[in-house]
Structures are given as C-alpha cells and as structure tokens.
C-alpha positions, 0 to 999 in steps of 0.5 A: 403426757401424764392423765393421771395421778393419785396419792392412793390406789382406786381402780374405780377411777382407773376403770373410768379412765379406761372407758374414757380412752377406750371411747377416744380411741376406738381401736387398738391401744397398747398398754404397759406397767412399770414393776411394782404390784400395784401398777399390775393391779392398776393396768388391770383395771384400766383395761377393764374399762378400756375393753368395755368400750369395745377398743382391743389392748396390746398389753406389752406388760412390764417395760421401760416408759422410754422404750415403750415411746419408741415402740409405740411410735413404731406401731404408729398406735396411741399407748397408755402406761401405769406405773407408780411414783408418789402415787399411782400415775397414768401417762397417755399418748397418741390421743386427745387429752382434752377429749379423754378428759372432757368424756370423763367428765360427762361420763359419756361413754360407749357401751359395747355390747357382751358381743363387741367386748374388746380384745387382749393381745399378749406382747411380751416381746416389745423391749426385745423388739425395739432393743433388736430394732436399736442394735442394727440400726446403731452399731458403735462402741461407746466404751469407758464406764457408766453410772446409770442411775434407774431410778427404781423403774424397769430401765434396768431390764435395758442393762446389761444389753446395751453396755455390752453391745455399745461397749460400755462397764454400766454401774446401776444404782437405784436398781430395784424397779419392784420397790416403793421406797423411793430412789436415791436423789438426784444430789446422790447421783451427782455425787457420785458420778463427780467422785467416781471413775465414770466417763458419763451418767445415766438417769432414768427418770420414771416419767420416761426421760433419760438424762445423760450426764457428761463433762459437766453437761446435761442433755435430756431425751425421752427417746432411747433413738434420740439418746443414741443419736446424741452417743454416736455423735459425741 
C-alpha cells in the first residue's frame, strides 16, 4: 500500500522513512523506481536510510510496480517502490504499515554501527526474471489487437514482449515513462478503444494495477499471474 506521498521532493523525509522500514524489516528489502529522475534521486535516499539501519537493499532499479509485486512475492522478500505521481509516492509491502509508521513517528530507530552498515546488491534482471517465469508457465495465444494505455510508467518496458509471445498487435499510448506531463485520461482511453479496431485494452495504472478492458467489461488485476490467468480463460 502506499506509505507515502508529497506534493514536493524531500529526501530528508525519504531517508527517514527509510530507516523506518530499514528498523521494521531488519534483513533484505528489495527495492525499485519507476523512470523519472526524481523517483532516481528519491530511492537513493530511501536507501540511505534503510542501509543505516543495518537491513541489506535489493535494488531491481527501473521496473514496472505490477511486475515487481509478482517478483517480490517470488522471493518471498517485503519491497518498497518509488515512483512519481502528483508527487512523489512510496508504495511498501511485506511489512507492518502501522509499525513503520509508529517508529517513524517516535523516530526510534536503529543505529547500526560503521561496521553493520547494510548492504546493496544490484538486480538488474528482475523484469527479464519474472518475464521469463510467465513465458513458460503460460504459453497461449491471444491474438487480435490492443490498446495498451502505460500510463507514463515503466509498463512499456512489458511490450513488445508480451504481444509477441501471447500473439497479440499492442498500440501504446501514454508511452513515455520519463515524463512529467501527466497521462492522457481515462475518458481519452475509452475513447479510443470504443472507436478503434481493438479486441481489448490495456491500462497501467502507476499505483501497479492493470485494467484490462473488453466487450464493454473491466476487470482489474495487480498481478501480471493473475491477468493471464483472466486472458488464458477467456
């Protein structure tokens, strides 16, 4: 769920907030960004905080929110994942909200010693991981065409990929995940995908839900497991 949200970029509350979550959780977290340069500079200093605290940081770097639930869930390990929305936002899992928020509060935090310091270990390949995963557990085709709406987040780093292994023509819209103008609406979306020769939509929402939209119905996932689960049945 979301942990935090500011209208204006301050690294001292993310570092704060990192050596909440770092107090919390103690061992690994993984965490991720989405593409904009200020959710870069924002990890950074979450885990600055976190690392403090003596907790070692998975950075999986620049990744869908979606997919790095599934990845996550994989490793059986809490993440945390900065990305920037009206504003910087932090979206946490795996670990008690109420205590992050409560040791925040008193600032009672750990101090590791220079020697304890946690560490960072580079992921890079958590989207081709769980990408890879997907492909050989679901292998179906899908055809037809797409609108896939990304919303200006790193969900067009899932395309072509997944068009050309399901068999489907993918139209993105809303494609520049480095951008801060925001997205299209929704209304533009519907629009467009009413008027057009698609057989169903996509949207990437950038709090990590996907809707998918077809035959006038919406169904929404915050898992790309749980999406093709939906796709192989219909």
């Amino acid at each position: 769920m979301e942990i935090y949200h500011s209208d204006r970029f301050n690294p001292e509350e993310l570092a704060l907030l990192g050596r909440a979550i770092g107090t919390v959780s103690q061992g690994t977290i993984i965490v991720g960004r989405d593409g904009r340069a200020i959710a870069r500079y924002g990890k950074r200093a979450l885990v600055v905080g976190i690392v403090s605290t003596g907790s070692t940081i998975m950075d999986v770097r620049l990744i869908p929110l979606i997919a790095l639930r599934d990845f996550a869930r994989r490793k059986g390990l809490p993440f945390a994942y900065v990305y920037y929305y009206g504003g910087m936002r932090v979206e946490m899992s795996g670990l008690d909200v109420d205590e992050v928020r409560a040791i925040l509060k008193t600032k009672s935090f750990v101090e590791a010693p220079p020697n304890d310091i946690g560490a960072t270990v580079y992921y890079p390949n958590a989207l081709e991981d769980i990408l890879s995963e997907l492909f050989k557990h679901y292998d179906f085709t899908i055809g037809g065409r797409a609108l896939v709406d990304c919303m200006n987040t790193p969900a067009v780093l899932l395309f072509p990929r997944l068009g050309e292994h399901f068999g489907f023509e993918a139209e993105l819209i809303n494609d520049m995940m480095t951008s801060y103008v925001p997205p299209k609406p929704k209304e533009v979306f519907l629009q467009k995908l009413a008027k057009g020769d698609y057989d169903f939509g996509l949207r990437f929402r950038p709090d990590g839900t996907v809707e998918i939209h077809r035959k006038g119905e919406e169904k929404e996932f915050k898992s790309l497991w749980g999406l093709l689960e939906y796709l192989k049945n219909i």
